[in-house]
TORVO-724124 format. One record per residue: residue number from 0; residue in three letters; x, y negated, z negated of N, C-alpha, C in turn. Coordinates in steps of 0.05 Angstrom, whole numbers, padded with zeros to 5 digits, m for minus. Layout:
NODE   k   r   n.c1   n.c2   n.c3  ca.c1  ca.c2  ca.c3   c.c1   c.c2   c.c3
NODE NUM ALA      X      Y      Z      X      Y      Z      X      Y      Z
...
//
This chain:
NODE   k   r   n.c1   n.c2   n.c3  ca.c1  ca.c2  ca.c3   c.c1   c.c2   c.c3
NODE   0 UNK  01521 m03825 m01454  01501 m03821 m01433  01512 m03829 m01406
NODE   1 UNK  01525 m03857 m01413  01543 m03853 m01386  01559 m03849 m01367
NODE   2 UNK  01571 m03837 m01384  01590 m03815 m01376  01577 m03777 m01366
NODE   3 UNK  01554 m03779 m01384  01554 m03763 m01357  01531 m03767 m01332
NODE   4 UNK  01515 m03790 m01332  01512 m03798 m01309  01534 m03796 m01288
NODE   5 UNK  01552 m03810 m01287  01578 m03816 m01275  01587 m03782 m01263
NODE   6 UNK  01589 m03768 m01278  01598 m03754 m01270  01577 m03726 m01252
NODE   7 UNK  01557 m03728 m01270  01532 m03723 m01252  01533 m03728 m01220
NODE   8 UNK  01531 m03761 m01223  01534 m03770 m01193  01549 m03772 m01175
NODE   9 UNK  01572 m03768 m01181  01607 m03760 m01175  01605 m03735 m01165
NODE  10 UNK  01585 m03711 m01175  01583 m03689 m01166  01569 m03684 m01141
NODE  11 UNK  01537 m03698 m01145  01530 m03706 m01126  01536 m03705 m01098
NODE  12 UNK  01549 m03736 m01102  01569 m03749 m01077  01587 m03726 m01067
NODE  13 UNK  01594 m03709 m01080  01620 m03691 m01062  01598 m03678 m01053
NODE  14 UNK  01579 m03679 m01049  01564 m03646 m01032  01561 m03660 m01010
NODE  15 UNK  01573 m03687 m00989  01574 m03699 m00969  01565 m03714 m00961
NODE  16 UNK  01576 m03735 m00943  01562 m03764 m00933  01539 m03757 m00922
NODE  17 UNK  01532 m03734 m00911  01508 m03732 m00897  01479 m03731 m00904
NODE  18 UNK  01483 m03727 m00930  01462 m03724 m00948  01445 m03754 m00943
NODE  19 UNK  01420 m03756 m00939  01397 m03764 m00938  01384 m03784 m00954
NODE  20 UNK  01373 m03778 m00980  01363 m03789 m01002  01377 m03780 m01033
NODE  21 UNK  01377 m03789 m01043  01379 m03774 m01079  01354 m03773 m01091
NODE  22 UNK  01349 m03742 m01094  01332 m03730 m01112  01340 m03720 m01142
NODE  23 UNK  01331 m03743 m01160  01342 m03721 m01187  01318 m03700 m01205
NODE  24 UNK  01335 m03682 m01204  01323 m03661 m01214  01316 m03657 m01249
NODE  25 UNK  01308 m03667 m01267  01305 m03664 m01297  01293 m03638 m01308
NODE  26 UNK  01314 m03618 m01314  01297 m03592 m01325  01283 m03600 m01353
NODE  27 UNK  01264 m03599 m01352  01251 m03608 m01392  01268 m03591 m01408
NODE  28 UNK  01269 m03612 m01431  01283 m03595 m01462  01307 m03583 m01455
NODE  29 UNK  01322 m03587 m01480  01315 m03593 m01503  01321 m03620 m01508
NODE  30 UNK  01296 m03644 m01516  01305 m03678 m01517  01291 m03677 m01550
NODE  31 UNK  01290 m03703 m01554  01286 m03719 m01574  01255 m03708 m01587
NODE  32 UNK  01236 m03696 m01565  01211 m03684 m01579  01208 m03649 m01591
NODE  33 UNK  01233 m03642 m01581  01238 m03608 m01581  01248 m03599 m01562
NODE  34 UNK  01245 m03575 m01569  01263 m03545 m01548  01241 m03537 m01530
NODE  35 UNK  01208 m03553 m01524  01193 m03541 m01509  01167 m03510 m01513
NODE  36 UNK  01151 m03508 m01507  01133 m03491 m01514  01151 m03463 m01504
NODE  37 UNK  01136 m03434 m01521  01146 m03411 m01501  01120 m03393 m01504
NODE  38 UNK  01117 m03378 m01481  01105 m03357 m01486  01120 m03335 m01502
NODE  39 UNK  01101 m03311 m01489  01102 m03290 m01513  01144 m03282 m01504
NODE  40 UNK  01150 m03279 m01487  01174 m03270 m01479  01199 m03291 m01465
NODE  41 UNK  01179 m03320 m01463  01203 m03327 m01448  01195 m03365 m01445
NODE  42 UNK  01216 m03381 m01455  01217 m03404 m01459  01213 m03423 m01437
NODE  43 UNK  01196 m03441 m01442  01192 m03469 m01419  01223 m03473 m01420
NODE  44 UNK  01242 m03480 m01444  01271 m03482 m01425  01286 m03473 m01405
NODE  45 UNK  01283 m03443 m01408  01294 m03423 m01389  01273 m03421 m01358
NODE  46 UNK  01250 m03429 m01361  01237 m03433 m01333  01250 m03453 m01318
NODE  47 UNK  01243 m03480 m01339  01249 m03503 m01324  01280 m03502 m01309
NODE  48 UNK  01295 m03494 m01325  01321 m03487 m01310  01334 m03474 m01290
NODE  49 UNK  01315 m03445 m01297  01316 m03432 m01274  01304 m03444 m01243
NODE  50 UNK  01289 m03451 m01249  01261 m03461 m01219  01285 m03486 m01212
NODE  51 UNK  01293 m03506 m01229  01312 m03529 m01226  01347 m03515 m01214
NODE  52 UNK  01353 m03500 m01213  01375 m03492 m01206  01363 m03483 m01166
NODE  53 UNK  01349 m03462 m01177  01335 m03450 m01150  01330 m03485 m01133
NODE  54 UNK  01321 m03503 m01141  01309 m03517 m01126  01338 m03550 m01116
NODE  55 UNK  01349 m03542 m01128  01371 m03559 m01131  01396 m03547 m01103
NODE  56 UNK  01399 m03514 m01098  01410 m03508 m01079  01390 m03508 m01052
NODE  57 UNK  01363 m03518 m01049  01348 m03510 m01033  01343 m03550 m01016
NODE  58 UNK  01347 m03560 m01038  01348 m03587 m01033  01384 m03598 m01019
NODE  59 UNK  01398 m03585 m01025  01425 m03594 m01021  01424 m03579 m00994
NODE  60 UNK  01406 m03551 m00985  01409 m03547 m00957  01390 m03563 m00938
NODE  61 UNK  01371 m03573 m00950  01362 m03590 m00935  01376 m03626 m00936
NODE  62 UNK  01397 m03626 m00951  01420 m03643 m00938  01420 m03671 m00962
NODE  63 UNK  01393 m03672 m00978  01398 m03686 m00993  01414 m03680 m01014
NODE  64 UNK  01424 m03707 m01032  01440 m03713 m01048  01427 m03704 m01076
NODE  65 UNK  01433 m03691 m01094  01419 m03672 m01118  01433 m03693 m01143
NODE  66 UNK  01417 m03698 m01163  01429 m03704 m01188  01416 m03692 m01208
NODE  67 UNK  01436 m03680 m01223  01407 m03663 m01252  01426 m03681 m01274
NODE  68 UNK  01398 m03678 m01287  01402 m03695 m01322  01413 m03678 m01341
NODE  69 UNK  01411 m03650 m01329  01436 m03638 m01345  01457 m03622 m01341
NODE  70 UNK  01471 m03605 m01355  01494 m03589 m01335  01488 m03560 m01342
NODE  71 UNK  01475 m03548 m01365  01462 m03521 m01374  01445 m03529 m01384
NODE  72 UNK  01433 m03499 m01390  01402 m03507 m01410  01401 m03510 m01427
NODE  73 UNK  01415 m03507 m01449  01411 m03524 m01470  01420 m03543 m01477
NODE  74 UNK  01429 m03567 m01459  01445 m03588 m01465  01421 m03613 m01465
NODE  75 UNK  01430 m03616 m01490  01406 m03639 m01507  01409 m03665 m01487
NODE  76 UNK  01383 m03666 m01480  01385 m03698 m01476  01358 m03718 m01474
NODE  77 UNK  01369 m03743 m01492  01335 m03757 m01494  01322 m03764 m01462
NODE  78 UNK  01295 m03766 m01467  01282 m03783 m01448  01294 m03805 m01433
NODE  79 UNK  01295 m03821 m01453  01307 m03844 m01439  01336 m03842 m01420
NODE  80 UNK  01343 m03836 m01435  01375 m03821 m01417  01372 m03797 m01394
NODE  81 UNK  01348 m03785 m01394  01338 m03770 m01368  01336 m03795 m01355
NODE  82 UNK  01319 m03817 m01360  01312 m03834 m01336  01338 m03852 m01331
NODE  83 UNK  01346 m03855 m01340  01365 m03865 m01341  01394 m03858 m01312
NODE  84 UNK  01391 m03837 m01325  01411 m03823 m01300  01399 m03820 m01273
NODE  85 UNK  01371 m03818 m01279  01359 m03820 m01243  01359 m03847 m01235
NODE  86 UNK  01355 m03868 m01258  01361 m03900 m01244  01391 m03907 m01239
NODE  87 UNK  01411 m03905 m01248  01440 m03898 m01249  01444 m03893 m01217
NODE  88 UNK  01436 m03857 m01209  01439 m03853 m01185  01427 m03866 m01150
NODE  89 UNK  01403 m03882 m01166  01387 m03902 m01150  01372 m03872 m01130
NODE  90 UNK  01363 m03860 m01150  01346 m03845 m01143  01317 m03845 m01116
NODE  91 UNK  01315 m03830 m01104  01285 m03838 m01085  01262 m03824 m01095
NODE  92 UNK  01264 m03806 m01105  01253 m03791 m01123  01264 m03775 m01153
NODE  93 UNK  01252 m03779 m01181  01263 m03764 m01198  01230 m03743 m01207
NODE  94 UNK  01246 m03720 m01208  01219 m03701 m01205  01229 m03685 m01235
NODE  95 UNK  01204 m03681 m01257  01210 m03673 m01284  01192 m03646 m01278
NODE  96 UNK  01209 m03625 m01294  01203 m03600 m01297  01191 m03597 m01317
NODE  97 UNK  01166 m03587 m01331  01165 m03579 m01349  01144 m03541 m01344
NODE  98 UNK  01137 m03530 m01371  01112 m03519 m01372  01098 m03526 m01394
NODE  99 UNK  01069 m03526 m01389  01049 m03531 m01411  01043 m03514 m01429
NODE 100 UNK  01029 m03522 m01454  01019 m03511 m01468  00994 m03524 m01478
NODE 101 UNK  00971 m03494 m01477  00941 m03506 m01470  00925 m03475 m01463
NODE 102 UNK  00905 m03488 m01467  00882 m03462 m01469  00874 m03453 m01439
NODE 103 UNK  00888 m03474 m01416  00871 m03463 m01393  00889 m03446 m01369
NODE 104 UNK  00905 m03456 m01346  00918 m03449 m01334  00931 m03463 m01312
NODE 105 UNK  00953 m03456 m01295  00958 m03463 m01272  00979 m03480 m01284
NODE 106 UNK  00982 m03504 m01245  00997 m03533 m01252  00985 m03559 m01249
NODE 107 UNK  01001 m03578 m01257  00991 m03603 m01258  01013 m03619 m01249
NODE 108 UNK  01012 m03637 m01230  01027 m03665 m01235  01022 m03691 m01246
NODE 109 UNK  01033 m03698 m01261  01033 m03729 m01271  01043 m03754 m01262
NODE 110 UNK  01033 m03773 m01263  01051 m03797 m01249  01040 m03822 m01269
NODE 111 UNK  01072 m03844 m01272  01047 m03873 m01288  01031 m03882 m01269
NODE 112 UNK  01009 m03896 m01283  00986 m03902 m01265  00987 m03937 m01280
NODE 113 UNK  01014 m03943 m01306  00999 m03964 m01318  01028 m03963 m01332
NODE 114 UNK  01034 m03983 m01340  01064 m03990 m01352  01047 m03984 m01381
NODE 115 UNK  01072 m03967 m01400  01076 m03955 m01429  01095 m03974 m01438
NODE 116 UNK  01099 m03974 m01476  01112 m03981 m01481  01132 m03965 m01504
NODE 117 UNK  01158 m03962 m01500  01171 m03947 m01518  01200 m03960 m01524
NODE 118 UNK  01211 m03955 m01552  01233 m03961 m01568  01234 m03991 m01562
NODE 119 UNK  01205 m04005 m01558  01212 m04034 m01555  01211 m04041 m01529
NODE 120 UNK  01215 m04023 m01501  01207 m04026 m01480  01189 m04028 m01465
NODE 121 UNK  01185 m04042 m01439  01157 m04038 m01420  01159 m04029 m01409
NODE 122 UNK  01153 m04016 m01384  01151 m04006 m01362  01136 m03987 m01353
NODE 123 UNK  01135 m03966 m01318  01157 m03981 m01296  01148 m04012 m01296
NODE 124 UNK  01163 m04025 m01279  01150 m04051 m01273  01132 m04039 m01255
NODE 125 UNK  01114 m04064 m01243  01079 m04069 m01239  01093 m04060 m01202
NODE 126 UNK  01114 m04057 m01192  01118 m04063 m01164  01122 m04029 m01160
NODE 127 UNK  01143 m04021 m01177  01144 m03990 m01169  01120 m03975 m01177
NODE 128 UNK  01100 m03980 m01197  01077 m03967 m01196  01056 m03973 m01180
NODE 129 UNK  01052 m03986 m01160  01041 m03984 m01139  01048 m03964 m01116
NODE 130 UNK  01083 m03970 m01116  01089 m03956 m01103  01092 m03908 m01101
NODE 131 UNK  01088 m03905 m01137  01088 m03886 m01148  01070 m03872 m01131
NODE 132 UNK  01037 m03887 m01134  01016 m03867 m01133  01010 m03853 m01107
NODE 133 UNK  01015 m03867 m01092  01016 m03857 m01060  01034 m03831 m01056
NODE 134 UNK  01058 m03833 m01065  01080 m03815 m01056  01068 m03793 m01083
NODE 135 UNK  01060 m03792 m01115  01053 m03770 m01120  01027 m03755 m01105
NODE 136 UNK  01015 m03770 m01092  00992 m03755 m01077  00999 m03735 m01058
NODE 137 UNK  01020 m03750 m01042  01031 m03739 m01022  01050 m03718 m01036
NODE 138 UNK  01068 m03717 m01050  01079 m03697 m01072  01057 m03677 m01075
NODE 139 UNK  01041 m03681 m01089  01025 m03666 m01097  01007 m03642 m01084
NODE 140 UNK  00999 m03657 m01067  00979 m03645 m01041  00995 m03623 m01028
NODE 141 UNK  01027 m03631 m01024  01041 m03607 m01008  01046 m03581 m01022
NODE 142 UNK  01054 m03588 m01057  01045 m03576 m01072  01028 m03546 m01087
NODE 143 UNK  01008 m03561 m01077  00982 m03545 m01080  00973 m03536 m01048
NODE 144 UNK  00989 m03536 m01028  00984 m03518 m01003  01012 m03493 m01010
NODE 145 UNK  01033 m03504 m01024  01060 m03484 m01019  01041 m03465 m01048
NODE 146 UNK  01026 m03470 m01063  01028 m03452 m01097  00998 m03439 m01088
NODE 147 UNK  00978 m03451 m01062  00956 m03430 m01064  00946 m03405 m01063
NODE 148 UNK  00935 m03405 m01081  00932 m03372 m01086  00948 m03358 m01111
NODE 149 UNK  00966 m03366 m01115  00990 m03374 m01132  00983 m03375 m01160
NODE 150 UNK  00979 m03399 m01165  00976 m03418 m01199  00948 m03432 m01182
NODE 151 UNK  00935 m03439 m01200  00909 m03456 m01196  00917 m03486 m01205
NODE 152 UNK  00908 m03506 m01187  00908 m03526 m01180  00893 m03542 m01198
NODE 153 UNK  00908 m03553 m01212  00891 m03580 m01236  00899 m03607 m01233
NODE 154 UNK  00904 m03600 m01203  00902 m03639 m01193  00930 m03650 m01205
NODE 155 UNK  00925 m03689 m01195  00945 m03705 m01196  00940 m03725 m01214
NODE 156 UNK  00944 m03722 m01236  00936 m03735 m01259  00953 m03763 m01266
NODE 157 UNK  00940 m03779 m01268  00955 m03803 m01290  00967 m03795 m01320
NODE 158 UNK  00994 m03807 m01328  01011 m03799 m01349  00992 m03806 m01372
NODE 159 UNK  00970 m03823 m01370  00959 m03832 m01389  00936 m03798 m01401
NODE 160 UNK  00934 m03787 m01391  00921 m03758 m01385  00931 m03745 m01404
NODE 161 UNK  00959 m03746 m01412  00973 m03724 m01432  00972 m03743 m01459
NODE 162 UNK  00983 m03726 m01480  00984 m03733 m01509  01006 m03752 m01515
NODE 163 UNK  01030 m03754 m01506  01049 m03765 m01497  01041 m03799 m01483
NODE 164 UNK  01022 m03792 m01471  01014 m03812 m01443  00995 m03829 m01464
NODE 165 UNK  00978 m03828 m01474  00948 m03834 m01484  00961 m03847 m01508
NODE 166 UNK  00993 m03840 m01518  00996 m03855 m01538  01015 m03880 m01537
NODE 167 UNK  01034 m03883 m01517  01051 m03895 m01505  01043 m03909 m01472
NODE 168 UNK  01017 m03906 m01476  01008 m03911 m01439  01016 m03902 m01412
NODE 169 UNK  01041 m03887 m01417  01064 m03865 m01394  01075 m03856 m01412
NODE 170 UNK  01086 m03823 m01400  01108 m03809 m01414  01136 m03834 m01416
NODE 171 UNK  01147 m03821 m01437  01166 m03837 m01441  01191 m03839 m01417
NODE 172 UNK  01200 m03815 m01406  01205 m03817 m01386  01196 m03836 m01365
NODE 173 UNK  01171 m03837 m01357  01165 m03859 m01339  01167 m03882 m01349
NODE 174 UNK  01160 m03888 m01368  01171 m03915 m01377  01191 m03929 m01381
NODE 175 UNK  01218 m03911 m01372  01244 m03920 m01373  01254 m03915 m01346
NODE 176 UNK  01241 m03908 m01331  01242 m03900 m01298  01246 m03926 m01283
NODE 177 UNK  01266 m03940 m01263  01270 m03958 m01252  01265 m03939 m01217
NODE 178 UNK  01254 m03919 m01216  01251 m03901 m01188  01226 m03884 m01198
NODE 179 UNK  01218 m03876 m01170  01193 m03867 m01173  01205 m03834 m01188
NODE 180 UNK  01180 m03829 m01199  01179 m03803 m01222  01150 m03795 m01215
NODE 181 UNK  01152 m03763 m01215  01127 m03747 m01228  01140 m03722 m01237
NODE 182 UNK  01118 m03723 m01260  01128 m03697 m01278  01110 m03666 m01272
NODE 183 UNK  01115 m03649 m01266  01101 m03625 m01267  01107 m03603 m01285
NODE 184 UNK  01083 m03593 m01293  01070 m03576 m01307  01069 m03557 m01289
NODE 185 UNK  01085 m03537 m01291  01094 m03516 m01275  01068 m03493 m01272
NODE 186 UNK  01066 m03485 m01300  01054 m03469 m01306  01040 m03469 m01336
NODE 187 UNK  01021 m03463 m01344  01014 m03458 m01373  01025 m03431 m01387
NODE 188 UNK  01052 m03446 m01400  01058 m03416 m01412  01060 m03404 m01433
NODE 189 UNK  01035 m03409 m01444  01016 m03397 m01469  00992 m03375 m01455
NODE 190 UNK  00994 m03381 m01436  00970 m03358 m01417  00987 m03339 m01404
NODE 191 UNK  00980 m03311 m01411  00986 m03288 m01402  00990 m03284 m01378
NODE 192 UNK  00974 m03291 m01369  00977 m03290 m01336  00992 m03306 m01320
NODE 193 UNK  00986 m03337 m01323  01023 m03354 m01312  01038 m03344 m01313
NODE 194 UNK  01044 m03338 m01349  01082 m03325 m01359  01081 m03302 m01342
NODE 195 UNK  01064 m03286 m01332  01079 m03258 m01316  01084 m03270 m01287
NODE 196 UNK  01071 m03285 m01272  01071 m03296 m01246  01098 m03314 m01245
NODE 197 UNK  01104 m03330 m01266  01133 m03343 m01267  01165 m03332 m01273
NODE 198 UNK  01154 m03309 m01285  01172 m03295 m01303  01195 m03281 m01290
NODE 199 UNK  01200 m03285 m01269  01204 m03256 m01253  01219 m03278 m01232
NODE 200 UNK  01244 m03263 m01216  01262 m03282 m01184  01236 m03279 m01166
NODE 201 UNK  01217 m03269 m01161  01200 m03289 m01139  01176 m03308 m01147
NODE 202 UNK  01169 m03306 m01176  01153 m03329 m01173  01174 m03354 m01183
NODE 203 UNK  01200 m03350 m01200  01211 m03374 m01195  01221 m03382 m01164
NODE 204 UNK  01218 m03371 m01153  01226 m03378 m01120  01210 m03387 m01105
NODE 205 UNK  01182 m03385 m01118  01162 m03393 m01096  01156 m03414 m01116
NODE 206 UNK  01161 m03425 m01139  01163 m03454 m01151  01182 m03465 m01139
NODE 207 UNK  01207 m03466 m01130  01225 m03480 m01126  01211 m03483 m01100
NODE 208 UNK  01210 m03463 m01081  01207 m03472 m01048  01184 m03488 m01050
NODE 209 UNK  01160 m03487 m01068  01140 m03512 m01070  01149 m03542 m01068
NODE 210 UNK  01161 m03545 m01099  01170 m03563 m01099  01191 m03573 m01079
NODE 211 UNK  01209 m03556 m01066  01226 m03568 m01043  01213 m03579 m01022
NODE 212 UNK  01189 m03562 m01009  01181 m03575 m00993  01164 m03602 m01000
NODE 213 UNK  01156 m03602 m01030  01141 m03621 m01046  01155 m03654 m01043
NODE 214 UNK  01179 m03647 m01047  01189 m03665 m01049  01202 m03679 m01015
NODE 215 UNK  01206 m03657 m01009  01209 m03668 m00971  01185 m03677 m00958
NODE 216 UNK  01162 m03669 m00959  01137 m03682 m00956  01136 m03714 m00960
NODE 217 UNK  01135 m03728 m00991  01131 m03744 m01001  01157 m03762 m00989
NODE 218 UNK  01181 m03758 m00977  01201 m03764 m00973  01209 m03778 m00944
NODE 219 UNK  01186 m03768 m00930  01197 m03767 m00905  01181 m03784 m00889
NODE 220 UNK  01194 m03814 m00898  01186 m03835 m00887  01211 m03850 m00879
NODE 221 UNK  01238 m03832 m00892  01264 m03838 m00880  01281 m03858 m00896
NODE 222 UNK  01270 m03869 m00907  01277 m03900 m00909  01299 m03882 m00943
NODE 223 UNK  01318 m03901 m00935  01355 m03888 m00960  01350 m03899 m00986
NODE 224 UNK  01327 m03921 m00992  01319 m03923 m01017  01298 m03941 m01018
NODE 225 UNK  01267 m03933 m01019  01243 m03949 m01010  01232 m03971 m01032
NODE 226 UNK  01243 m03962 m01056  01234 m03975 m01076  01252 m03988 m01098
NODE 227 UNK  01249 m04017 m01104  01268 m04036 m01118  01277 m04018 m01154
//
């Protein structure tokens, strides 16, 4: 795992001193719980990747420093070692890709609201989750102005909210997070109508430019690493 942090972040670093903050990028799946839901034609892996690639050259032109948890899409890697590599890079933001699966529609963001415990661990600590909830609001909110009209808006939810969350008290990811994290629910892609709106180079483009500006929003208080 640490090796390819290292080299992850090595990659990073060469896209230039000028770069700003480090944002790591985590496309979901395939980890330790599966390969991810799919609709009728086309896999939460292959979204999350795509939208994560798109958003990864869109972030490096706006000057920040990019780290992804992986190097293609199907390269396995657990949770913990997702978070891992965003604490590694001393991340200012690590932002998780996923899509849902569920009877209703749209996106969601998640954030811990409350330290989980997993493989014997606690966390985040009690200091960066204070600091979390503010910046997913602000995440969030810009969000749901860049996707309106778009995907329908199901709010900024606590990790404790998902099935994952409610059983471990945060996704496991957040719980091994030493930097702030939220995870989004791109789209529900068990519903017919998301999978065609995502499916296609412009609605993965108008996910990535969301989240780019999503993440420049929440960001832009300047400061090269705000949280311990």
């Amino acid at each position: 795992m640490f090796a390819i942090a290292g080299f992850l972040l090595a990659t990073a670093l060469s896209q230039g001193a000028t770069a700003k903050l480090t944002i790591c990028i985590d496309p979901g799946h395939p980890s330790e719980v599966g390969r991810g839901t799919k609709g009728k034609t086309v896999s939460e892996m292959h979204i999350s990747w795509e939208v994560a690639k798109r958003l990864q050259k869109l972030l490096i032109a706006k000057k920040f420093r990019v780290v992804m948890t992986k190097s293609s899409e199907g390269q396995y890697v657990k949770n913990r070692e997702r978070a891992n590599i965003a604490n590694n890079s001393h991340a200012a933001l690590m932002v998780r890709l996923h899509c849902d699966a569920a009877s209703g529609s749209g996106f969601t963001t998640y954030f811990p609201d409350r330290q989980g415990t997993a493989e014997g661990f606690t966390g985040p600590n009690k200091g960066l989750l204070k600091s979390i909830k503010p910046l997913a609001q602000r995440f969030h909110d810009q969000l749901s102005n860049e996707l309106h009209g778009f995907l329908k808006d199901n709010g900024n939810l606590a990790d404790v909210k998902t099935a994952v969350g409610s059983k471990h008290g945060a996704l496991v990811g957040s719980i091994f997070a030493k930097v702030p994290v939220v995870l989004v629910e791109m789209c529900v892609l068990t519903n017919p109508q998301d999978e065609s709106k995502v499916n296609n180079s412009a609605g993965l483009d108008r996910l990535a430019n969301g989240l780019a500006k999503a993440c420049t929003k929440c960001l832009s208080n300047g400061t090269s690493h705000p949280f311990p």
